[in-house]
C-alpha positions, 0 to 999 in steps of 0.5 A, spaced: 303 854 045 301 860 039 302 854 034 296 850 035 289 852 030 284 853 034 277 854 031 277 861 032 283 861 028 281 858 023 274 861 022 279 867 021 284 864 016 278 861 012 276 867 010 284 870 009 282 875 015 288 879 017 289 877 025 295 877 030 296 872 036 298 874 043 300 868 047 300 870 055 301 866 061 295 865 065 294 865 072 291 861 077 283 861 077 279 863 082 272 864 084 270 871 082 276 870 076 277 876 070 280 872 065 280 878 061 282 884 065 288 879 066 289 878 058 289 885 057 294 886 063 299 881 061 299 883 053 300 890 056 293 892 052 288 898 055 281 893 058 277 898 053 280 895 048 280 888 049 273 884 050 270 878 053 265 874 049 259 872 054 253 868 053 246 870 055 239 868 053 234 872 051 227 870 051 230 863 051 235 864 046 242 863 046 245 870 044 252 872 044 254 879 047 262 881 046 264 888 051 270 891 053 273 887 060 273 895 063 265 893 064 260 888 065 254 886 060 247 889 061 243 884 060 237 889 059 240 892 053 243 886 050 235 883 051 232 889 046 238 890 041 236 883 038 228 885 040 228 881 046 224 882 053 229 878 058 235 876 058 239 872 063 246 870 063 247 862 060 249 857 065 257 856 064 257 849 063 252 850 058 256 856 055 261 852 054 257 846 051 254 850 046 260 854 044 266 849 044 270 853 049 271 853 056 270 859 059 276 865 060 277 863 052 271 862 049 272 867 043 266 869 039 269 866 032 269 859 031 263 857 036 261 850 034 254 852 033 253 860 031 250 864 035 247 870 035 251 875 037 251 883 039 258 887 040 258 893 045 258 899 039 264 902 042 268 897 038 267 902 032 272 907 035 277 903 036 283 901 030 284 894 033 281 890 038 282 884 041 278 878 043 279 870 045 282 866 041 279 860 042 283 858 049 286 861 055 292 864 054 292 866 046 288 873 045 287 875 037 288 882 035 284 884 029 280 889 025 273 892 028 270 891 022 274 884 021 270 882 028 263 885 026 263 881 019 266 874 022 261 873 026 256 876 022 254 881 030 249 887 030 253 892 034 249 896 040 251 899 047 250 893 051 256 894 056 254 898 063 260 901 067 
């Protein structure tokens, strides 16, 4: 299962960008599923450390925030780290359209158009984070500033909770 590229994948070894893959077994979906905190348990990585990309839009503009799994987006702070009055959570199916992926493994690395994206700053205390690697089930392990260059992100504490 770890053997086949993904986009994200492949984003990172463009750039010979140092990254381990952490393949798990995905559960059953459900209504109210949190495929991150399932991710974090299964690989055996503290939540605050593994993090989940969620697309919102801001003004009408599709914007990528990434938080720990251990919270929630606050959509009020995402809006006024990029300059924003409002901002509201992307319809799934548009997400999915937008960034490739499907959700539960949509990966800020790697999406078919690039987005502008905001990182929770508590990504800079960590010495590796963890984040989709482009499906269910496969997590990729890289450096915080390695994150923060790939996806060309501006970092903000835009996580509550």
């Amino acid at each position: 299962m770890s053997g086949r590229a993904t986009p994200a994948t492949v984003a990172a070894g463009r750039t010979k960008t140092t990254y381990t893959l952490h393949p798990y077994e995905v559960g059953e979906d459900g209504d109210g599923h949190s495929y991150g905190t399932d991710a974090a348990d299964a690989i055996g990585v503290p939540h605050h450390q593994v993090f989940k990309t969620l697309v919102a839009e801001v003004d009408g503009v599709f914007t990528v925030g990434v938080v720990p799994v251990s919270g929630a987006l606050d959509l009020k702070a995402l809006a006024a780290a990029v300059g924003g009055k409002k901002a509201t959570m992307a319809d799934p199916a548009r997400a999915e359209k937008i960034t490739g992926y499907v959700r539960g493994g949509i990966s800020p690395l790697g999406q078919r158009k690039r987005l502008r994206t905001v990182i929770d700053s508590s990504v800079t205390s960590l010495g590796s984070v963890y984040v989709s690697a482009g499906r269910r089930g496969l997590q990729m392990e890289l450096m915080p500033a390695d994150l923060i260059r790939l996806t060309e992100a501006t970092t903000a504490p835009i996580a509550a909770g």
